[in-house]
N, C-alpha and C positions, 0 to 999 in steps of 0.2 A: 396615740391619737392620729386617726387619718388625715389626710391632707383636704379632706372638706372640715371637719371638727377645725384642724387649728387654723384655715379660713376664717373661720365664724367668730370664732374668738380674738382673732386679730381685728375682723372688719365690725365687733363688738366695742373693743377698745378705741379703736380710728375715731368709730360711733361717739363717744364719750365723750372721747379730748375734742372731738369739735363739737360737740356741744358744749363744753365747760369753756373752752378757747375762744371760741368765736362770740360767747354772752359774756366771758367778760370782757372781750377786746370791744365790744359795743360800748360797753359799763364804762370802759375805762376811757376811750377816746370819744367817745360822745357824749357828754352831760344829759344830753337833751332827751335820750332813751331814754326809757321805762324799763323797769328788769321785765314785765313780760313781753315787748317785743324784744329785747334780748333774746329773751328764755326761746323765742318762738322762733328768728331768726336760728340760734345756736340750734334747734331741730329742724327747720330745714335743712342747715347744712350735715347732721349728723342722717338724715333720712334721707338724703345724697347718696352718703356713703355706703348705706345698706342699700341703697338702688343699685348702684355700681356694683355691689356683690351679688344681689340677685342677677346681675343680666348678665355677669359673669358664670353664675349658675347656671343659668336657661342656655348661654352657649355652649359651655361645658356637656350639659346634658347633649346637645343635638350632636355635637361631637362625636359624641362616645356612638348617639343612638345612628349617625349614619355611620363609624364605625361597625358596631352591628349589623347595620343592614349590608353593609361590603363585607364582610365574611360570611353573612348566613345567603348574599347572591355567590357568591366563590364557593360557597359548599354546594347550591343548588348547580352550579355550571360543572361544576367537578364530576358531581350525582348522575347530572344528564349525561354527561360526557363517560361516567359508566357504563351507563343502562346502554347509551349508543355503539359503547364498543361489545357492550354483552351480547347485543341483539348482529351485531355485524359479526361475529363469532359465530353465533349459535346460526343466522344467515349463510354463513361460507362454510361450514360442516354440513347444512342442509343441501347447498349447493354440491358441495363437493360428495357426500354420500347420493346423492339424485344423480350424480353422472357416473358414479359408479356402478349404480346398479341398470342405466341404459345398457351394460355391457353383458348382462343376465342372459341366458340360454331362453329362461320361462318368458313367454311375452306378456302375459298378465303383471309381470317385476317389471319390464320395460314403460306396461303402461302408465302403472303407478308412477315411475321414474316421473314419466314426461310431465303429468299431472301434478308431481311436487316441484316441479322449475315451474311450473306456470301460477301454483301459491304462491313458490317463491317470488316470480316479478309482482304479481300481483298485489302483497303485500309491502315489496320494496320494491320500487318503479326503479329504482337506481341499477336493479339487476336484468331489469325487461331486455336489453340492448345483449347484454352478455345470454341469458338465457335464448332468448333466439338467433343467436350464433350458435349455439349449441344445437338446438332444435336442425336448424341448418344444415349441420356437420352432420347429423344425423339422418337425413333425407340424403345428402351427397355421397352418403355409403353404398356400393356398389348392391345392385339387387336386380335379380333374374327371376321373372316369370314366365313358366312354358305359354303365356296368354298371349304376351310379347313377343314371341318367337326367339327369345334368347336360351330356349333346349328344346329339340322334338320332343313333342308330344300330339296326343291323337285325340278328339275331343270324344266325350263317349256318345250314347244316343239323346239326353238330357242337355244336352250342350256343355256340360262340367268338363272338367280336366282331370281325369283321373294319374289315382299315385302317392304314394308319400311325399315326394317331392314336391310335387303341386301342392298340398295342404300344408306344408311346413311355409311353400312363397303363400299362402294366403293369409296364414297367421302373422306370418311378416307383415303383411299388405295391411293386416288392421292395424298395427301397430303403427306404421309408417301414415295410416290414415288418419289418425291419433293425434300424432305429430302435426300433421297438414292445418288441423283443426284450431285446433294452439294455437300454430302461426296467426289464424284469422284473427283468433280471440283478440289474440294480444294486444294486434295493430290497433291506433286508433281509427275511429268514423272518417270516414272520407272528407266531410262538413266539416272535422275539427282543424279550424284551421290555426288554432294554439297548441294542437299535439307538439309531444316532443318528436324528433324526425327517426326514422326507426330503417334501418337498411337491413335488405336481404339479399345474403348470397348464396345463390341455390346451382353454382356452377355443375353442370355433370350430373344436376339430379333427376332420378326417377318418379315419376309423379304420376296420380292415378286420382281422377275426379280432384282435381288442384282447383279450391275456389279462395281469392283475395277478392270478391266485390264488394264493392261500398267499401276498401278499406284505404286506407291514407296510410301511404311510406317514403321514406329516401330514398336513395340507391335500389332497384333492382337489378338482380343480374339471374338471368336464366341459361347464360352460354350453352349450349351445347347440351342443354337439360333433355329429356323424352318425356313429353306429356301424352299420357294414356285417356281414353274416353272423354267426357267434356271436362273442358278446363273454362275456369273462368273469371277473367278479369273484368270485368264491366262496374263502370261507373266510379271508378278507384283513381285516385288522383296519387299521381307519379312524380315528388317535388324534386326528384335529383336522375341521375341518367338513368336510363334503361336500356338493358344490354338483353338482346335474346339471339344476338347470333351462332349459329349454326344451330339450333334450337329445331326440335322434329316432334310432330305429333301423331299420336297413333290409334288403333281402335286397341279398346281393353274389353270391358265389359260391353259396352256399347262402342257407335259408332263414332270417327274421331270428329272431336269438333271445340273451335276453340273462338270463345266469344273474348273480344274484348271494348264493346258496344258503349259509348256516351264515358270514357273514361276520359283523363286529362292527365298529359305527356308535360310537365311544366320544362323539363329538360330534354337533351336529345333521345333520342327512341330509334333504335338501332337493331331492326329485325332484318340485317342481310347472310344472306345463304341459310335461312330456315327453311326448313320443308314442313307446308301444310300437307297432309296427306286426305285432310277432309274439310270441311266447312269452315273458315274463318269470319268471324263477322269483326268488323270497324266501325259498322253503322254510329254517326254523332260523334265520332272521339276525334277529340283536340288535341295537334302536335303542335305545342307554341314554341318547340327549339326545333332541332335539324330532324328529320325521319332518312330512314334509312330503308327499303326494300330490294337495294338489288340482290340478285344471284340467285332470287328465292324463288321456290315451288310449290306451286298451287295447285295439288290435284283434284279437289274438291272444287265448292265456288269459294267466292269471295265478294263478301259486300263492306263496300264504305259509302253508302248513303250518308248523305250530311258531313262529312266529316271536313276540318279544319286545318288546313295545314300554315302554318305562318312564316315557319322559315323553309329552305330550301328539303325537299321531297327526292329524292335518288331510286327509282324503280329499272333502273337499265338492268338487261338481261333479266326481267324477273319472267318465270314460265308460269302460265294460268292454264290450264287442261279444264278447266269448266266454265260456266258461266261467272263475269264479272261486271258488279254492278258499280259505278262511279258518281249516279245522280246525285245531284245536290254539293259535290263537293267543292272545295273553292279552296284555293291555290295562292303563293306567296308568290306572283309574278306569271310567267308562261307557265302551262301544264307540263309537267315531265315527263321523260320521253319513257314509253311503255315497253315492256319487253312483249315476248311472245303472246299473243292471244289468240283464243279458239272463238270464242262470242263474249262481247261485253258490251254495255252501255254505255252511249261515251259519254265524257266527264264535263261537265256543267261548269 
């Protein structure tokens, strides 16, 4: 007999004797009773006793039944906590086979490569950060193009660059263009001002038609980068430093030119000893920490219409060889003091 079974039968019994106990303790000590309020007393007190077992039941019951429910939530956490380590396995062999195969001769392997880290963050945002570190690293690898002048070559009557060599850097070139595109993807909207914060370091890299606009990041760093044809940063909010010193741009395909028009500098901005080689634009863009221009070369023009600065501005020794235009800008104190110029507008 189980331990509810011999319950019952005890609190059956209990039942009994006080029914028979308590009508005759009526009987016995009160003359004045009646054996049916006896009888009726001695059930209430026996229909007590089976109350007190029923609510002893119905606890018993919820017992057991939130027991159950703590084991069958501790098998679901257990479950989840499978599926999370299966999926971060089968996540970190994707990861890890996608970087393997960046390292492929074929560039069509490369491009898929790049294409599976960017499912990868995309489906796990926890890997976005690592993934474009890699993307990164990958841009930062040394690369030569005869367009660049980093080997003679002769351009032919089409304006092409003939050679094998030349077509092996152009197949590179899409690959690495691949890559550039990714990075855009990845980043959030410029407007998302709950993005999680997303840092790039593109130290040393080679770059050709480089566009982040409209994109929102932490950390940039372009030190010492070469940006080829138009680059372009506009309209991109900048929440952590930005580094572009010693940074140089150049003609690739086209002619050089580097917008970074109505962006937003939330920390310092630090473009000293860059060499523009052609057209820079600033037009609207807000430096709300420190800017940095000196030492830098302007051979092209240069415009910052409108543009913000709110902490202190460093332009000493910077050289302009074209036209520069300063209308409309406005200053965290005195205007600072200008390096060389050929013709410019003065600053507002």
């Amino acid at each position: 007999m189980g331990e509810r079974g011999a319950g019952l039968v005890v609190t059956i019994a209990l039942a009994v004797l006080a029914l028979v106990g308590v009508s005759a303790a009526l009987l016995v000590l009160d003359p004045r009773t009646t054996g049916a309020d006896a009888l009726r007393t001695g059930g209430l007190a026996a229909g007590s006793i089976v109350a007190l077992y029923a609510l002893w039941l119905n606890d018993r019951r919820r017992r057991v039944e939130e027991q159950r429910q703590d084991v069958e939530r501790q098998r679901q956490e257990l479950e989840t906590r499978r599926t999370d380590l299966d999926r971060d396995r089968v996540s970190d062999e994707r990861f890890a086979r996608a970087v393997e195969l960046l390292g492929s001769e074929a560039d069509q392997v490369r491009v898929g490569a790049l294409h599976a880290l960017a499912g990868l963050a995309r489906s796990n945002p926890s890997y976005t950060q690592t993934v474009l570190d890699v993307l990164c690293s990958y841009l930062r690898r040394p690369f030569l193009h005869p367009r660049y002048g980093d080997a003679p070559a002769k351009p032919d009557d089409d304006g092409g660059w003939p050679g094998p060599a030349t077509a092996n850097a152009e197949r590179k070139l899409q690959v690495r263009l691949s890559a550039q595109r990714i990075i855009a993807d990845l980043l959030p909207e410029a407007g998302d001002a709950e993005a999680p914060r997303y840092d790039l370091d593109l130290t040393g890299a080679t770059l050709e038609y480089f566009d982040l606009s409209d994109r929102r990041m932490g950390t940039l760093v372009l030190r010492y980068a070469r940006l080829f044809s138009s680059s372009n940063l506009s309209r991109c909010v900048v929440t952590g430093p930005a580094w572009f010193t010693g940074m140089t741009t150049g003609s690739g395909r086209l002619s050089s030119r580097f917008r970074c028009a109505e962006t937003e500098f939330q920390d310092r901005a630090w473009f000293s000893k860059v060499h523009f080689h052609g057209r820079a634009e600033f037009d609207g863009t807000t430096f709300r920490g420190r800017a940095k221009f000196a030492d830098s070369t302007v051979e092209g023009s240069l415009s910052m219409t409108g543009c913000a600065f709110a902490d202190d501005a460093n332009f000493k020794a910077v050289r302009f060889a074209g036209h520069v235009d300063l209308a409309g800008t406005t200053w965290q104190g005195e205007v600072p003091e200008l390096g060389e110029t050929r013709e410019s507008s003065a600053p507002q």
